[in-house]
Biopython code that builds the backbone (N, CA, C, O; Angstrom):
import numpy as np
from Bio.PDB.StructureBuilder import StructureBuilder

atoms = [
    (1, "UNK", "N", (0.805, 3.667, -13.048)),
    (1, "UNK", "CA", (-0.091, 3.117, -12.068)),
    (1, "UNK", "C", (0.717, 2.283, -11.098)),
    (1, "UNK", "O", (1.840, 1.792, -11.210)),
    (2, "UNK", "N", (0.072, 2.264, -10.378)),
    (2, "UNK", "CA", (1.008, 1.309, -9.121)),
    (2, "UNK", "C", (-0.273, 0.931, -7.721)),
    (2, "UNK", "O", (-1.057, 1.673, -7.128)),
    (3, "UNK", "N", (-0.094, 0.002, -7.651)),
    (3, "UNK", "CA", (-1.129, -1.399, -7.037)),
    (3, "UNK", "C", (-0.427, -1.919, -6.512)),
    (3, "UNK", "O", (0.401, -2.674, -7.021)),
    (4, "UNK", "N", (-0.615, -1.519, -4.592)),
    (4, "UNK", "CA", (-0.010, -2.288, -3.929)),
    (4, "UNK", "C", (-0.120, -1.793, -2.285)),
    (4, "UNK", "O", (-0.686, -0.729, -2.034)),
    (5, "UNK", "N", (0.539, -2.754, -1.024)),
    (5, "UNK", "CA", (-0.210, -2.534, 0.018)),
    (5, "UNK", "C", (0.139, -1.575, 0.741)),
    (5, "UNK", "O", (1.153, -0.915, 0.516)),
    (6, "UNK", "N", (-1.085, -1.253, 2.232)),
    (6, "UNK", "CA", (-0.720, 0.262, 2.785)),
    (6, "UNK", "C", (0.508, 0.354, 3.778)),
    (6, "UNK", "O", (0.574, -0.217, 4.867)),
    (7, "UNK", "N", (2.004, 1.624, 2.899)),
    (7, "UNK", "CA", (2.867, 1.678, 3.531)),
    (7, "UNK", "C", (2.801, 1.918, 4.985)),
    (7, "UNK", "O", (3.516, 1.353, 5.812)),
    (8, "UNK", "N", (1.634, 3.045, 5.308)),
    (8, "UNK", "CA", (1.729, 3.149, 6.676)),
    (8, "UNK", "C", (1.369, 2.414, 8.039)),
    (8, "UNK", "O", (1.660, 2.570, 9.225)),
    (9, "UNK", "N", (0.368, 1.283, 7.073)),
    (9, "UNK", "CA", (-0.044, 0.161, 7.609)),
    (9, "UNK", "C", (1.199, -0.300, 8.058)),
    (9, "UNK", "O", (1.684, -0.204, 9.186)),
    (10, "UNK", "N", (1.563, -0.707, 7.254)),
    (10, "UNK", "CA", (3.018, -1.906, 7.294)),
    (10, "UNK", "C", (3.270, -1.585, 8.300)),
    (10, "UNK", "O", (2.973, -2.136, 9.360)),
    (11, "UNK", "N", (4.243, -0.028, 8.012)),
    (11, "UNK", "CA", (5.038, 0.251, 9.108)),
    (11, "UNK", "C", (4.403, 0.139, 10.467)),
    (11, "UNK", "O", (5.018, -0.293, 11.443)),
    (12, "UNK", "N", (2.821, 0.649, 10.505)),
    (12, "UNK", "CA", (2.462, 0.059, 11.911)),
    (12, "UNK", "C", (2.494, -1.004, 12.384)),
    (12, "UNK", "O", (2.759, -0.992, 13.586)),
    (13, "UNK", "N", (2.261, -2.387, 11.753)),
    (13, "UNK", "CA", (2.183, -3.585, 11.868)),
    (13, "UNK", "C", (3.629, -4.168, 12.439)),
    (13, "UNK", "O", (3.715, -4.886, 13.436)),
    (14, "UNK", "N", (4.892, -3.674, 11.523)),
    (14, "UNK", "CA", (6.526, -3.254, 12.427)),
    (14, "UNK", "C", (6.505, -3.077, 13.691)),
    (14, "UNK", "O", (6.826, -4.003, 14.436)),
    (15, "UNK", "N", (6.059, -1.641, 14.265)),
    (15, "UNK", "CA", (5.992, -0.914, 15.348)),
    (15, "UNK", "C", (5.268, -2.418, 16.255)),
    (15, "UNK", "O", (6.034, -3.050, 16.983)),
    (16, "UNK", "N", (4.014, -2.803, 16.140)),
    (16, "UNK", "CA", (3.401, -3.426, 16.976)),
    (16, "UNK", "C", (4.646, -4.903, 17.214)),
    (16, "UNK", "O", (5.159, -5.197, 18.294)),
    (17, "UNK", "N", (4.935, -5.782, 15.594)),
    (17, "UNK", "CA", (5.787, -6.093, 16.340)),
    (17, "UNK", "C", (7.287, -6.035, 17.036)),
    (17, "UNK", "O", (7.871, -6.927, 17.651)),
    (18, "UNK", "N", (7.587, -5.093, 16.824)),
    (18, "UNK", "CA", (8.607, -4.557, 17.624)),
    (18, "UNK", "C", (8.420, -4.569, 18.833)),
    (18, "UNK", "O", (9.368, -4.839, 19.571)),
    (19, "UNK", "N", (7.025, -4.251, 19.411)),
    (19, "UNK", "CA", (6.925, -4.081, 20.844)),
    (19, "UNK", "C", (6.579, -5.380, 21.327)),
    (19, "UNK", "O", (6.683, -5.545, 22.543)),
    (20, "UNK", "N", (6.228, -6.239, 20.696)),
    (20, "UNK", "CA", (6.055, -7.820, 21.461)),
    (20, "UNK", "C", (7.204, -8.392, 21.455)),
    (20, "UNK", "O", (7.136, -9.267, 22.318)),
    (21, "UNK", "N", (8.397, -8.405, 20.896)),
    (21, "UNK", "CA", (9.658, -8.709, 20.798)),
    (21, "UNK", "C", (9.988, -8.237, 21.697)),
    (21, "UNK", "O", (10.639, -9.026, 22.383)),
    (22, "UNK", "N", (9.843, -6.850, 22.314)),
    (22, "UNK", "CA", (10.978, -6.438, 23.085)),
    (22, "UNK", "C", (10.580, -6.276, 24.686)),
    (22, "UNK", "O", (11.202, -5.988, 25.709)),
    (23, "UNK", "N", (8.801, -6.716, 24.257)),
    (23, "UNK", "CA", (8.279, -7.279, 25.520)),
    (23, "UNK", "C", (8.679, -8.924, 26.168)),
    (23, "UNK", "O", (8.360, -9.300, 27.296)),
    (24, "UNK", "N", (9.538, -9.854, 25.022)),
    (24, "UNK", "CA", (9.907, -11.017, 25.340)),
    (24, "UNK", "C", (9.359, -12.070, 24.639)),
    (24, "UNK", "O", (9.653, -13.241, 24.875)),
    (25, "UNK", "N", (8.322, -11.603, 23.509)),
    (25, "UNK", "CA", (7.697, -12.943, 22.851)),
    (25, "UNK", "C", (8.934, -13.180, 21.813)),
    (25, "UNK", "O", (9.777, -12.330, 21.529)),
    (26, "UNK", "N", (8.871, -14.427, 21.337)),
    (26, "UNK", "CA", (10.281, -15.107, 20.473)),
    (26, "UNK", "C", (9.323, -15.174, 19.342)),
    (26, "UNK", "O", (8.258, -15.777, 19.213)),
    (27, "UNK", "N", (10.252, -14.089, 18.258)),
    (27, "UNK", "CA", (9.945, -13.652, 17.153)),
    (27, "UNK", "C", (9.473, -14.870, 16.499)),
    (27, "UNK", "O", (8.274, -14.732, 16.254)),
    (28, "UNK", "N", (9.905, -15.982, 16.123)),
    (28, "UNK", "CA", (9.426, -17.200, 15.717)),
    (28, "UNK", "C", (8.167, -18.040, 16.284)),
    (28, "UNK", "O", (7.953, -19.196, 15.921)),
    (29, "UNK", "N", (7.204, -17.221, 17.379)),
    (29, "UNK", "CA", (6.018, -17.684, 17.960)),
    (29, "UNK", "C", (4.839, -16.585, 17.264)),
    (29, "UNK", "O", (3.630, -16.711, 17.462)),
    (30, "UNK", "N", (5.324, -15.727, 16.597)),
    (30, "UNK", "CA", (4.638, -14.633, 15.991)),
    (30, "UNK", "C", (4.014, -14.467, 14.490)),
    (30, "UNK", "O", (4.719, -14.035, 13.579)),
    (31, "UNK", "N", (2.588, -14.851, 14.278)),
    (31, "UNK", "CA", (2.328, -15.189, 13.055)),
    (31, "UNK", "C", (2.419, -13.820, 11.805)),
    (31, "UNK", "O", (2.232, -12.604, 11.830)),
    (32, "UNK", "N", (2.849, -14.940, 10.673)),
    (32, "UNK", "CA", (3.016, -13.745, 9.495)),
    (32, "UNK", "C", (1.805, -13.154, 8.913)),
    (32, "UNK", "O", (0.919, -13.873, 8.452)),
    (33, "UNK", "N", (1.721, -11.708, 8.917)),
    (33, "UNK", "CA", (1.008, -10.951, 8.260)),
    (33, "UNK", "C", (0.526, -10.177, 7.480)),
    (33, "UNK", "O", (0.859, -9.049, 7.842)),
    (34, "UNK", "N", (-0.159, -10.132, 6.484)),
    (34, "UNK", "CA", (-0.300, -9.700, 4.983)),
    (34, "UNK", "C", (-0.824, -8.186, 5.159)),
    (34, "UNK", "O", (-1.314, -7.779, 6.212)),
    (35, "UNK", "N", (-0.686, -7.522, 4.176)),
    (35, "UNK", "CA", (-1.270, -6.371, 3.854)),
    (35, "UNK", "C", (-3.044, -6.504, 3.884)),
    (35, "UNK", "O", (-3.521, -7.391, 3.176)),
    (36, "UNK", "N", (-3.806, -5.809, 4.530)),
    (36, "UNK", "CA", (-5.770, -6.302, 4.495)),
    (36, "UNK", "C", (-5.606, -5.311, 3.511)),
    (36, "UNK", "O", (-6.350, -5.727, 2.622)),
    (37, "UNK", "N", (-4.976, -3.994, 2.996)),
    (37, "UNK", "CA", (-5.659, -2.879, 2.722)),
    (37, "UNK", "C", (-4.758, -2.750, 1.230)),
    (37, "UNK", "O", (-3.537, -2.898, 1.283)),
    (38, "UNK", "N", (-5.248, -2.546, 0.275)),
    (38, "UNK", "CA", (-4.084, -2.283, -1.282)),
    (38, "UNK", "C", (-4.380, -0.618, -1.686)),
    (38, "UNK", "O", (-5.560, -0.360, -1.922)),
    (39, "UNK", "N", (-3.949, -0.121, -1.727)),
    (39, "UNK", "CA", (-3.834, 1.064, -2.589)),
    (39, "UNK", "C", (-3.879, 1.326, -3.892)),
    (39, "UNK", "O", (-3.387, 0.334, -4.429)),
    (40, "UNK", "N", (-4.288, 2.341, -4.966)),
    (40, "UNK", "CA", (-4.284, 2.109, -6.346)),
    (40, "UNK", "C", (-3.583, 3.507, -6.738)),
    (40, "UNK", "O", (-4.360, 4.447, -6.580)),
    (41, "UNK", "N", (-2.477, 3.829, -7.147)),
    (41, "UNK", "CA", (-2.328, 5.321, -7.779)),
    (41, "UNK", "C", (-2.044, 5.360, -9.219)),
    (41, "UNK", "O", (-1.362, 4.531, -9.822)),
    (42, "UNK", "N", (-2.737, 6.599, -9.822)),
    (42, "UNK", "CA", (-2.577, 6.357, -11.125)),
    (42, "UNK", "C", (-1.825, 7.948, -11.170)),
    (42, "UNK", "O", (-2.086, 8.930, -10.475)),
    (43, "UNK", "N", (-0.981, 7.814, -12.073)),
    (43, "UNK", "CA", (-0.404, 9.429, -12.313)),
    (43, "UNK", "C", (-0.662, 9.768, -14.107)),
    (43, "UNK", "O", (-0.296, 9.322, -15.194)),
    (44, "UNK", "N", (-1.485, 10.788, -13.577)),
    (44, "UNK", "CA", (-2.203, 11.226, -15.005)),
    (44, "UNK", "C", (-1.437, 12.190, -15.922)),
    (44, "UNK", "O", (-1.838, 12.715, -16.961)),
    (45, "UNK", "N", (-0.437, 12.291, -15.411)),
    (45, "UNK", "CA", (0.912, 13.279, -16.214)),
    (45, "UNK", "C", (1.658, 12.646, -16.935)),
    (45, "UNK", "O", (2.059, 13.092, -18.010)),
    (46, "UNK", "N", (2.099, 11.050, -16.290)),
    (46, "UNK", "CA", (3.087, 10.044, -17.375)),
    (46, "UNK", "C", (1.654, 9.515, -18.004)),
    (46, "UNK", "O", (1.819, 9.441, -19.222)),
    (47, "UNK", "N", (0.727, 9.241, -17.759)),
    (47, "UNK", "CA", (-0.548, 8.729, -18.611)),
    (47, "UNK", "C", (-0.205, 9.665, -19.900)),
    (47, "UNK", "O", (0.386, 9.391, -20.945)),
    (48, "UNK", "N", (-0.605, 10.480, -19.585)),
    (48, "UNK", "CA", (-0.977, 12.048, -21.049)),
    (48, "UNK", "C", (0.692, 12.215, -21.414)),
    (48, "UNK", "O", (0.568, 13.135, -22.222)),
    (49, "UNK", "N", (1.542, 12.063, -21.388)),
    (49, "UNK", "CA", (2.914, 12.185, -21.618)),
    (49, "UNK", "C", (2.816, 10.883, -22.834)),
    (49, "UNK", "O", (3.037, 11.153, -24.014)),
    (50, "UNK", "N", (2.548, 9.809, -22.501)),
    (50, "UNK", "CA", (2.586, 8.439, -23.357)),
    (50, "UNK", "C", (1.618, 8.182, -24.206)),
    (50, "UNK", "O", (1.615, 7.118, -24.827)),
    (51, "UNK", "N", (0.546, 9.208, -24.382)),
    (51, "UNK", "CA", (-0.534, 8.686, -24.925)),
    (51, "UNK", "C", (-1.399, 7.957, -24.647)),
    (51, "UNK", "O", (-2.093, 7.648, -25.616)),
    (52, "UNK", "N", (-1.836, 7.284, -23.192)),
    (52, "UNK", "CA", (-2.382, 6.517, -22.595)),
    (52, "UNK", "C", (-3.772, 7.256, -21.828)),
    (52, "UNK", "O", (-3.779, 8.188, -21.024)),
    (53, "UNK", "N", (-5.015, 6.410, -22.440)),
    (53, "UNK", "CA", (-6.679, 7.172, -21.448)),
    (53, "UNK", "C", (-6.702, 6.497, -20.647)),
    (53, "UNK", "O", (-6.356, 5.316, -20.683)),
    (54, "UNK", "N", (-7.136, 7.125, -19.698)),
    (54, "UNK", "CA", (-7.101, 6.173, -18.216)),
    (54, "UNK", "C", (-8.226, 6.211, -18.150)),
    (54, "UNK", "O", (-8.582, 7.386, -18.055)),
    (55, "UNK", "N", (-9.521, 5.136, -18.144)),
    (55, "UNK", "CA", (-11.177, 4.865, -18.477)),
    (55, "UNK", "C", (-11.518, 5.897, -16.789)),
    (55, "UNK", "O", (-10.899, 5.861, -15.725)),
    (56, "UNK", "N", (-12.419, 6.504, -17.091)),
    (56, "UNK", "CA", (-13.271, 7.100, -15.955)),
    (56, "UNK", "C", (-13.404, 6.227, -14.845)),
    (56, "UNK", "O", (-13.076, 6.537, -13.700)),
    (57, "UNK", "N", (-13.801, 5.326, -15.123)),
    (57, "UNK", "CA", (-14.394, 4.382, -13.802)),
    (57, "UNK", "C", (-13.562, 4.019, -13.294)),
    (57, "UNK", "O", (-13.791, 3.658, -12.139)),
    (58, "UNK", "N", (-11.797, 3.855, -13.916)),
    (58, "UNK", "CA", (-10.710, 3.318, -13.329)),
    (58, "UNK", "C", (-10.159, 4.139, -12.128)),
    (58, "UNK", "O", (-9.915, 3.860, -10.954)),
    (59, "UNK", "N", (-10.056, 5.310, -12.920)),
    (59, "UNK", "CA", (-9.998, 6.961, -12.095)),
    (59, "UNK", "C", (-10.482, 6.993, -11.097)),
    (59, "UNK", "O", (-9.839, 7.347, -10.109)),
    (60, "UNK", "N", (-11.909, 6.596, -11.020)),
    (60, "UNK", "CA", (-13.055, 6.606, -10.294)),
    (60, "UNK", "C", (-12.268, 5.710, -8.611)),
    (60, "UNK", "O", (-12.183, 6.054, -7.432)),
    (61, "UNK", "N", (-11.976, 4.857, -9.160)),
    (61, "UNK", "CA", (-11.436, 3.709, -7.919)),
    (61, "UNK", "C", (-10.151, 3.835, -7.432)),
    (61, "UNK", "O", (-9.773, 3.049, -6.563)),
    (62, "UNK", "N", (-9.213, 4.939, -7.970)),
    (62, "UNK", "CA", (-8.036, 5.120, -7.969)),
    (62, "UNK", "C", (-8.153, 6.287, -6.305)),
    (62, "UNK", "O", (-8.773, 7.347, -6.214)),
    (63, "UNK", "N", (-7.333, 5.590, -5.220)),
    (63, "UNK", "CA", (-7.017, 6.300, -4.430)),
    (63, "UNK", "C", (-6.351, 7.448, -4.447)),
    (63, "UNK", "O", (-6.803, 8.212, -3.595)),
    (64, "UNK", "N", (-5.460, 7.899, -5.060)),
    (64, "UNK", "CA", (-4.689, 8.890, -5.594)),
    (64, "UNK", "C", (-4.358, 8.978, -6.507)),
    (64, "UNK", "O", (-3.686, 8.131, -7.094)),
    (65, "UNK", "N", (-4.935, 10.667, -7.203)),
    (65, "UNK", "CA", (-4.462, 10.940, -8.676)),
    (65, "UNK", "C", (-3.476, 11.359, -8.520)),
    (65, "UNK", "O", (-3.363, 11.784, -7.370)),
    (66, "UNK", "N", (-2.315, 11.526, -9.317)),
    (66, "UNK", "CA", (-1.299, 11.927, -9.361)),
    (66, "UNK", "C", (-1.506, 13.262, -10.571)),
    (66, "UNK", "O", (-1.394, 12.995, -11.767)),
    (67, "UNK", "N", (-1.718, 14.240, -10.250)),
    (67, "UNK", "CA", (-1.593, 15.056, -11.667)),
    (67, "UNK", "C", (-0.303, 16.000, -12.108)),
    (67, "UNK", "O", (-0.302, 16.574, -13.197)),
]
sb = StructureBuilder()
sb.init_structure("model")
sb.init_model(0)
sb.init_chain("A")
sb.init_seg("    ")
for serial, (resi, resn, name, xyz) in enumerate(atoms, 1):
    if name == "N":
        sb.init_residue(resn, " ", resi, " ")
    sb.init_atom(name, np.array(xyz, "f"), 0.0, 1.0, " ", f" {name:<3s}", serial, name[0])
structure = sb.get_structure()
């Protein structure tokens, strides 16, 4: 399983500030910003490999199965 925030987000959030930097704002006037969005993937192949049930409802909330 793995819980954690959206890569492509990020990288957009980069891109944007990249372009205020290189429009002239001073990187140190630019507030820090968190991930809004988390991701959940569960991979149901090392699950069943280890002996591990992954509860339905967990599944259920899991953005990507991994099978």
């Amino acid at each position: 399983m793995s819980y954690g925030g959206d890569t492509p987000g990020s990288y957009r959030l980069a891109g944007v500030y990249t372009g205020r930097i290189l429009k002239g704002e001073k990187p140190a006037d630019l507030p820090v910003q968190q991930a809004t969005k988390v991701e959940l993937y569960i991979n149901l192949k090392t699950a069943k490999t280890l002996g591990i049930t992954i509860p339905l409802p967990l599944s259920g909330r899991a953005d990507e199965l991994i099978e």
